[in-house]
PLY file of the C-alpha trace (Angstrom):
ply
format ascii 1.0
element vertex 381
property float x
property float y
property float z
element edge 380
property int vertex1
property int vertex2
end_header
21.86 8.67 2.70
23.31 5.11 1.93
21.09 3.88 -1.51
23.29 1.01 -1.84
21.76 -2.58 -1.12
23.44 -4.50 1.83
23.85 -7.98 1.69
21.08 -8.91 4.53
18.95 -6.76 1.92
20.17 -8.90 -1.03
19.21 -12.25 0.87
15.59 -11.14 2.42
15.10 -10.14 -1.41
15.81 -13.75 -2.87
13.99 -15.54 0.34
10.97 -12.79 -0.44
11.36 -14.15 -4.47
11.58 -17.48 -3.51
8.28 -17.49 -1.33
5.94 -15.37 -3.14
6.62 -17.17 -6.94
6.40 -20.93 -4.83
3.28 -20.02 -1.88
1.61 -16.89 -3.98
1.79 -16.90 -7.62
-0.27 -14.71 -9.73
-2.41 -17.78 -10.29
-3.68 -17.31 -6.43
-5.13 -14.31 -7.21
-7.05 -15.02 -10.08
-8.48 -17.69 -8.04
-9.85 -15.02 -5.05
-11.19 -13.25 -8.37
-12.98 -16.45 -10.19
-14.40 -17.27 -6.21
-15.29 -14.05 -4.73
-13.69 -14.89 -1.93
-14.40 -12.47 1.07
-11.46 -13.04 2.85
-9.38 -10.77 -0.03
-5.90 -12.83 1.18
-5.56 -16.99 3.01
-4.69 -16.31 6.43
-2.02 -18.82 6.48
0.09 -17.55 3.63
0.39 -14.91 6.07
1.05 -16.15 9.13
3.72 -18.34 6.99
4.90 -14.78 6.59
4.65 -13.47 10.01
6.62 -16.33 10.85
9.54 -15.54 8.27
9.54 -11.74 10.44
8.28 -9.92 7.73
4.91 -8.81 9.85
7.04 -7.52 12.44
10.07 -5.89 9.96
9.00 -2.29 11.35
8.24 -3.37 14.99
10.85 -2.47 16.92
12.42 -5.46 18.79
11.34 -4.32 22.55
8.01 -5.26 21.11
8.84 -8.17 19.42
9.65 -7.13 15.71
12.92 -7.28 13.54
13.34 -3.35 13.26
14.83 -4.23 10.01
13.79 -1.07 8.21
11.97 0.59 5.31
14.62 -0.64 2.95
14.07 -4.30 3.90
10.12 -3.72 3.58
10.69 -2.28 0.16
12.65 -5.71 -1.35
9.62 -7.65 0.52
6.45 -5.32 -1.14
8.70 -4.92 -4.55
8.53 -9.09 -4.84
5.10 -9.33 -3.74
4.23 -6.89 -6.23
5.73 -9.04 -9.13
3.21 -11.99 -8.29
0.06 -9.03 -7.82
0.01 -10.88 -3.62
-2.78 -10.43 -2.24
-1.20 -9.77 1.74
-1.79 -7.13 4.54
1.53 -5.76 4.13
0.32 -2.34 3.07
-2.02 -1.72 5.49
-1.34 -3.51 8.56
2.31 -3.23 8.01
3.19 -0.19 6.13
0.43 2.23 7.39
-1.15 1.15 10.77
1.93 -0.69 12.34
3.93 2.25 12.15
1.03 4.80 13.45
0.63 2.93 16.20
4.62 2.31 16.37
5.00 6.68 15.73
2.28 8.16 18.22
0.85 5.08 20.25
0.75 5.16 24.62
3.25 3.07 25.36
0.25 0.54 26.75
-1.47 0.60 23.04
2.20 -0.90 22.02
2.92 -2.84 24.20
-0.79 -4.39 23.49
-0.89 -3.83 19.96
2.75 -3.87 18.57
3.55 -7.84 19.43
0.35 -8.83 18.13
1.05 -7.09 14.07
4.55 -8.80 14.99
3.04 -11.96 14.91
0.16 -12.16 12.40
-2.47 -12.17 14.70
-3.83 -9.29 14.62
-4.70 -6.95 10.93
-5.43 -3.87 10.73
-7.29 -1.17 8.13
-7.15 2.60 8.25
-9.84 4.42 7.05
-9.50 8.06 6.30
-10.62 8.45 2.77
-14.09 10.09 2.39
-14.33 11.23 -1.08
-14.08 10.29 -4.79
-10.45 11.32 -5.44
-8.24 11.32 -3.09
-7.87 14.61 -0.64
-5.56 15.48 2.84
-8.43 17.59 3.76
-11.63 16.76 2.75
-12.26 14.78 6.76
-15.69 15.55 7.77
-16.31 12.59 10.43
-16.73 13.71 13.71
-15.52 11.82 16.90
-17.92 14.08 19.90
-17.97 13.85 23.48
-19.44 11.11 24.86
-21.61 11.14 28.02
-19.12 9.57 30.33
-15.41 11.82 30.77
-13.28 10.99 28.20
-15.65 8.96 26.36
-16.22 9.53 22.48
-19.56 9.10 19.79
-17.94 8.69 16.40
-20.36 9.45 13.16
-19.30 9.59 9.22
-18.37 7.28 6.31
-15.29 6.59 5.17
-14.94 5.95 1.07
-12.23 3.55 0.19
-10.48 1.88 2.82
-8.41 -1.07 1.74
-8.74 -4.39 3.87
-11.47 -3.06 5.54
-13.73 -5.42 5.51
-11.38 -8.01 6.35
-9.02 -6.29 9.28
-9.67 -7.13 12.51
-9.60 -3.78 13.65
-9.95 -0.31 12.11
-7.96 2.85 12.56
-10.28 6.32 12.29
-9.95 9.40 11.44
-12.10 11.80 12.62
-12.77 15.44 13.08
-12.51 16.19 16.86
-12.30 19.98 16.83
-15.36 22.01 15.30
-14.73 24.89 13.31
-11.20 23.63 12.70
-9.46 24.89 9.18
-9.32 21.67 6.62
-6.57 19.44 8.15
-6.63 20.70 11.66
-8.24 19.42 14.65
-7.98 15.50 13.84
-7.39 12.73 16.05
-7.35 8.68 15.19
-9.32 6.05 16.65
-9.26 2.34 17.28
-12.40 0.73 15.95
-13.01 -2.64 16.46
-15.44 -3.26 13.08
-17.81 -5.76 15.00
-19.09 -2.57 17.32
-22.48 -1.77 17.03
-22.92 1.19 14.89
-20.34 0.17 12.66
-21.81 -0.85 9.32
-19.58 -1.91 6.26
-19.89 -2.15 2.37
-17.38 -4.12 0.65
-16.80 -4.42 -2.24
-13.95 -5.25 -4.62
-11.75 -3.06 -6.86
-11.11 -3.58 -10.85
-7.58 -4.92 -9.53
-9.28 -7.79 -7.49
-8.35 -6.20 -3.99
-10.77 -6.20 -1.52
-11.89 -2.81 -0.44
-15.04 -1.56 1.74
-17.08 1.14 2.14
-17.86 2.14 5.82
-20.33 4.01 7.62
-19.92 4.89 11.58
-23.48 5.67 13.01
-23.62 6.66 16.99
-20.28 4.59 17.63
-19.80 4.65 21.03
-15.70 4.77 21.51
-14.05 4.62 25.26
-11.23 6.71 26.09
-8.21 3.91 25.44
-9.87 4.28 21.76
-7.95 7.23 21.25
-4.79 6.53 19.51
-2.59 9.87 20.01
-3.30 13.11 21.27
-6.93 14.79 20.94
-6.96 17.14 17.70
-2.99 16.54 16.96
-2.78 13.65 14.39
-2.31 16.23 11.40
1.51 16.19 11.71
1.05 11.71 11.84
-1.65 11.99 8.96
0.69 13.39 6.34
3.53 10.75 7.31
1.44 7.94 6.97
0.31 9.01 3.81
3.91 9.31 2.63
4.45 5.97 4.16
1.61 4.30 2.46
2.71 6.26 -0.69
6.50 4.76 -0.76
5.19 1.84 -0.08
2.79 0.97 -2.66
5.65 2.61 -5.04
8.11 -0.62 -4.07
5.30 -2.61 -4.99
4.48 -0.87 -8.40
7.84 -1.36 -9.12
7.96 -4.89 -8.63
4.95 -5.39 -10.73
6.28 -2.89 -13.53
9.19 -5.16 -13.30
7.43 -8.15 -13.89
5.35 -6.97 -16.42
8.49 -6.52 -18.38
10.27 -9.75 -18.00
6.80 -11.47 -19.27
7.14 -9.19 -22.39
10.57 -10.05 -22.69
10.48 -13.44 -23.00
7.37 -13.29 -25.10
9.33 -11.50 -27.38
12.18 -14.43 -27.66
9.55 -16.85 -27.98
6.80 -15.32 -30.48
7.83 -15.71 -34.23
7.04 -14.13 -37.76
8.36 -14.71 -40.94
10.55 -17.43 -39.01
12.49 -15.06 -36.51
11.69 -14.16 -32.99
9.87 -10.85 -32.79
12.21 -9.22 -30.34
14.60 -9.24 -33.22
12.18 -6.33 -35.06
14.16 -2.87 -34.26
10.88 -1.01 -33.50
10.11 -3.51 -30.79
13.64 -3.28 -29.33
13.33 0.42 -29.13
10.29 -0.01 -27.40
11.47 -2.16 -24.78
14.52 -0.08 -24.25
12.68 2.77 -23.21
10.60 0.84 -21.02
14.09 -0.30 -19.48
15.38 2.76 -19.26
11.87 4.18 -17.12
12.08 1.23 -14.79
15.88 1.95 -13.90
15.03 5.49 -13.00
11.67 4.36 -11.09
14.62 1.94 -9.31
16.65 4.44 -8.16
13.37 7.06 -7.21
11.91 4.13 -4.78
15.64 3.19 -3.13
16.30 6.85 -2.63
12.44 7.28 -1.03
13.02 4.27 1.00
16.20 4.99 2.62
14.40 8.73 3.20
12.26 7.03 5.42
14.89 4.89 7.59
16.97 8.09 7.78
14.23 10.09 8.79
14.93 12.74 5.95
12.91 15.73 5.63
13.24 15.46 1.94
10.70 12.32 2.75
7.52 14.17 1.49
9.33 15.56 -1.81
10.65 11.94 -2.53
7.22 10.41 -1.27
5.62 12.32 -4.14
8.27 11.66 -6.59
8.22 7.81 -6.20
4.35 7.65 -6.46
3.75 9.88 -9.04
7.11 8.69 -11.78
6.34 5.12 -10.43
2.46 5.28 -11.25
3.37 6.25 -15.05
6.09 3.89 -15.73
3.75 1.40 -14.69
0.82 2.48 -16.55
3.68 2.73 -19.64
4.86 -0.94 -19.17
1.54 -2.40 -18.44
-0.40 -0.85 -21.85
3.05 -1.85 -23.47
2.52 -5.17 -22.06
-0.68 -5.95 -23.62
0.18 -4.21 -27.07
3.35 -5.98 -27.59
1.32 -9.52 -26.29
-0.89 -8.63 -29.30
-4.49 -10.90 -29.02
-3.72 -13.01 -26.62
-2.53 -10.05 -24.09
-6.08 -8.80 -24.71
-7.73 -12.01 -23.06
-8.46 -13.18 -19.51
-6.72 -15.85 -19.62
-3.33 -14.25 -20.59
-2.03 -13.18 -16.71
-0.60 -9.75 -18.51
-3.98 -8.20 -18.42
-3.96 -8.13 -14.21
-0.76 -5.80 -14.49
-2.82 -3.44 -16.54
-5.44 -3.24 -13.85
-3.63 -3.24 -11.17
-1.21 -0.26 -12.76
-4.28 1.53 -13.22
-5.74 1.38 -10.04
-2.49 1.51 -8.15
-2.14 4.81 -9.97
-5.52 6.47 -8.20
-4.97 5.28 -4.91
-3.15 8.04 -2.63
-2.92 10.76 -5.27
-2.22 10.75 -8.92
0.48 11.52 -10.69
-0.77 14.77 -11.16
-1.69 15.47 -8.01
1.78 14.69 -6.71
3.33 16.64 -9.19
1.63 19.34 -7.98
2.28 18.26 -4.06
6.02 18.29 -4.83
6.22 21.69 -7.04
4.62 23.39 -4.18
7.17 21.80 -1.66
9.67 23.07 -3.98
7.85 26.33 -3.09
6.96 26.99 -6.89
0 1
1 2
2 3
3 4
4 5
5 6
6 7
7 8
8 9
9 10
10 11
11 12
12 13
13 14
14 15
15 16
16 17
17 18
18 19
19 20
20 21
21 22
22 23
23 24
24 25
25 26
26 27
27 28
28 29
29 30
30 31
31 32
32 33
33 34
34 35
35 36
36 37
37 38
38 39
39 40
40 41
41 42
42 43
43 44
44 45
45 46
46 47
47 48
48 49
49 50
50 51
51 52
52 53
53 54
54 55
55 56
56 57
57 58
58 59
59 60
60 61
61 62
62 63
63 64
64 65
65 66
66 67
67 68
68 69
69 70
70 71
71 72
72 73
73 74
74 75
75 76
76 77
77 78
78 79
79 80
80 81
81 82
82 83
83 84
84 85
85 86
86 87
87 88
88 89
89 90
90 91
91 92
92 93
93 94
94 95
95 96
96 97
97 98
98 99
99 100
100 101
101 102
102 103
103 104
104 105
105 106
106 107
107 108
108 109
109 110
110 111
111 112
112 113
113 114
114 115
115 116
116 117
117 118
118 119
119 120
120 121
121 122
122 123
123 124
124 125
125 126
126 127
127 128
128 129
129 130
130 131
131 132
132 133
133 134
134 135
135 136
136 137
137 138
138 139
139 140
140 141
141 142
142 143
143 144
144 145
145 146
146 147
147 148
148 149
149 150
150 151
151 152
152 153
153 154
154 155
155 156
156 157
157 158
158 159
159 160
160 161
161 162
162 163
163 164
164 165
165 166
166 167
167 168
168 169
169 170
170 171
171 172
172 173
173 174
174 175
175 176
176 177
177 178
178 179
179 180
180 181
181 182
182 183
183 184
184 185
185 186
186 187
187 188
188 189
189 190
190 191
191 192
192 193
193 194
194 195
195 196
196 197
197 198
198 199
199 200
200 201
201 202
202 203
203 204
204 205
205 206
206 207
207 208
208 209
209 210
210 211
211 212
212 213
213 214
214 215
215 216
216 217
217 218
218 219
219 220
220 221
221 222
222 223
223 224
224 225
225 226
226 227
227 228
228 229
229 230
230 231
231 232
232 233
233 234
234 235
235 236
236 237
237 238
238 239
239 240
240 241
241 242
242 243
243 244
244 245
245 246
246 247
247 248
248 249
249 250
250 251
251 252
252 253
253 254
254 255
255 256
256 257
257 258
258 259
259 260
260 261
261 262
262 263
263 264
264 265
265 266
266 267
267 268
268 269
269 270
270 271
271 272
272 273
273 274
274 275
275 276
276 277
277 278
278 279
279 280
280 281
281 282
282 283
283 284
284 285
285 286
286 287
287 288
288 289
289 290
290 291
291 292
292 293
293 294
294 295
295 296
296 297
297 298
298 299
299 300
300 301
301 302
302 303
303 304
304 305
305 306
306 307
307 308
308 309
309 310
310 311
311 312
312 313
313 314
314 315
315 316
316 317
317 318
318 319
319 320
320 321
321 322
322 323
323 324
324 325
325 326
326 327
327 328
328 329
329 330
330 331
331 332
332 333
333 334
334 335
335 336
336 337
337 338
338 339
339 340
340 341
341 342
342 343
343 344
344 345
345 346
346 347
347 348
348 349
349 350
350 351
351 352
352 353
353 354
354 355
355 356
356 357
357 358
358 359
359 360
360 361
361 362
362 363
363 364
364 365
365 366
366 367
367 368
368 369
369 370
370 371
371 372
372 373
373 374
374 375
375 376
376 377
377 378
378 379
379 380
C-alpha cells in the first residue's frame, strides 16, 4: 500500500484548512453549546461543503460523487477535527454513504447516492443499544408484516449520532429469531417522521448532538430493506471499521490542534522573565506528546489507505488507529489543560473542548481496551 500523500491530497488538505478555520472555527461550536441549538450543525456550512465535493468524496462518479477516496476523506475529517466542526461527515458520509454505496439495489443508489452527493439529503445509523459499546448485543426485531414482503420494526436504539437531526435513519434489526449474537441482521431505511418512531435527543459532554430512539409497531415496506434479509453481519463489521478510521482522522486532527495551542502558549507565557517553553521539564513533555502524534500519523495514513486498497489487514489497522489514536488524544488533551495552568481550567479558554471531546471520542465505537483486545484476538492470541 502507497502511505505517501499525493499532491491532489496535499491541496484538498490546505482548501479543507482554509475553510474550516475561516466558515467553522471552534468559536461556532461553542455557540450551538451556549444556544442549544437543535439543529447540532447550520445547514449551509454544509451545503457550502457539498458544493466543494466533499459530500460526495466516496460516491462513486456514475452517481454523481468524486470517488476521491478514503485518503482524501481522512485530510478533510483530520482538519475538521482541529476546529471540533460540527458536520455530517461521519455519519452521512463515512458510515451510511458507503452502506448504501457497499450493499444498496442498484435503485436505492441511484435514488439515494446523488442525493448524499449533493447535501440534500443526511443520514444517521442507529445500531447501538447498550451502555458500552457491543457488535452483538442487537435485540430489535424487524417481523413480518401483514402484506408479502412487508416489515413491523420494534426496539430502541442507545446512542445514535445525528439522529435527531438526519433526515433519514439507517436500522439495524434482528430479522432471524433464534439467531447466535451477530447473525441474522438486516438494515433498514427509516424515515424518522414515521409514525411509531419516537426520538430522545439529547446532547453529549462534547456538545454533539446525539438521540435516543425508540421504534414502536413501525410499519416498514419492502424497498425499506437495504441489503439482503438476515445478511448485513459481513456490512456491519465494515462499517464499524469505517466509522472507526474515520473518527481516528478526526482525533488526530484535534490531538494536533490541541498541541499547536500548547505550543504557542508556551512561547508566549512567561516566569521569572523567560518564556515557559524554555523550562526543560516542559520541553520533555511536549516532545513526547510529539513523538505520540507522529506515530498516531502514520497508524491513521496506513488505516486509511487499508480502506482504499481494500486490505484485509483493514480490521487489525481499524482497531489500531482507534484505540493508539483515542490515548494520544486523551494524553495531549489532559496535557493541554495542565500545561495551560488556570486559565486551561476555565470555559472560556477553547482548550477545555479538546479535553471533552478526547474523552468522549474515546467511548464511542470501542475503547481502547476493547480494541486492544479486538486486534490481539485477530492476531489469533
Amino acid at each position: 500500500m502507497n502511505w505517501e500523500t499525493t499532491d491532489e491530497e496535499k491541496l484538498l488538505k490546505q482548501s479543507a484548512a482554509e475553510f474550516f478555520q475561516e466558515k467553522m472555527p471552534l468559536g461556532e461550536l461553542r455557540y450551538l453549546r451556549s444556544t442549544k441549538d437543535a439543529k447540532g450543525y447550520y445547514k449551509d456550512k454544509w451545503r457550502t461543503m457539498a458544493e466543494l465535493g466533499w459530500a460526495g468524496i466516496l460516491v462513486p462518479e456514475e452517481f454523481g460523487g468524486l470517488a476521491f477516496g478514503f485518503r482524501g476523506l481522512g485530510q478533510i475529517l483530520e482538519e475538521s477535527g482541529r476546529t471540533l466542526a460540527a458536520t455530517p461527515l461521519q455519519a452521512t458520509v463515512v458510515a451510511a454513504g458507503t452502506l448504501i454505496q457497499q450493499i444498496g439495489s442498484h435503485a436505492q443508489r441511484s435514488e439515494l447516492l446523488p442525493q448524499v452527493a449533493s447535501g440534500e439529503l443526511t443520514f444517521a445509523v442507529a445500531h447501538e443499544e447498550g451502555r458500552r459499546h457491543s457488535e452483538t448485543q442487537i435485540v430489535t426485531q424487524a417481523t413480518a408484516g401483514k402484506a408479502v414482503g412487508s416489515f413491523v420494526l420494534n426496539g430502541r436504539k442507545s446512542l445514535v449520532q445525528d439522529g435527531s437531526v438526519a433526515d433519514k435513519l439507517i436500522v439495524l434489526a434482528q430479522t432471524t429469531p433464534g439467531a447466535a449474537p451477530g447473525q441474522g441482521l438486516s438494515w433498514f431505511v427509516v424515515d424518522p417522521k414515521q409514525t411509531g418512531v419516537e426520538l430522545k435527543p439529547f446532547t453529549l459532554v462534547d456538545s454533539r448532538p446525539c438521540c435516543e430512539i425508540v421504534f414502536n409497531q413501525v410499519a416498514l415496506g419492502q424497498d425499506a430493506l437495504l441489503g439482503e434479509l438476515g445478511q448485513a453481519g459481513t456490512s456491519f463489521h465494515a462499517l464499524l471499521d469505517r466509522a472507526r478510521i474515520g473518527l481516528a482522522a478526526e482525533m488526530l486532527g484535534s490531538a494536533t490542534e490541541a498541541f499547536q495551542l500548547t505550543l504557542k502558549y508556551l512561547k508566549e507565557r512567561k516566569q521569572f522573565g523567560v518564556a515557559i517553553g524554555s523550562f526543560q521539564a516542559l520541553q520533555h513533555r511536549m516532545a513526547n506528546m510529539y513523538g505520540e502524534l507522529t506515530v498516531s500519523r502514520a497508524v491513521v495514513a496506513g488505516s486509511l489507505a487499508a480502506l482504499d486498497y481494500h486490505s484485509p489487514e483493514t480490521p487489525r489497522l481499524a482497531s489500531l488507529a482507534k484505540a493508539k489514536v483515542s490515548e494520544v488524544f486523551q494524553l495531549v488533551a489532559r496535557e493541554a489543560v495542565q500545561l495551560h495552568g488556570g486559565i486551561g481550567m476555565t470555559d472560556e479558554h477553547n482548550i477545555g473542548f479538546f479535553l471533552k471531546r478526547a474523552r468522549v471520542s474515546a467511548e464511542l465505537l470501542g475503547t481502547p481496551s476493547f480494541h486492544r483486545d479486538r486486534y490481539a484476538s485477530l492476531l489469533e492470541f
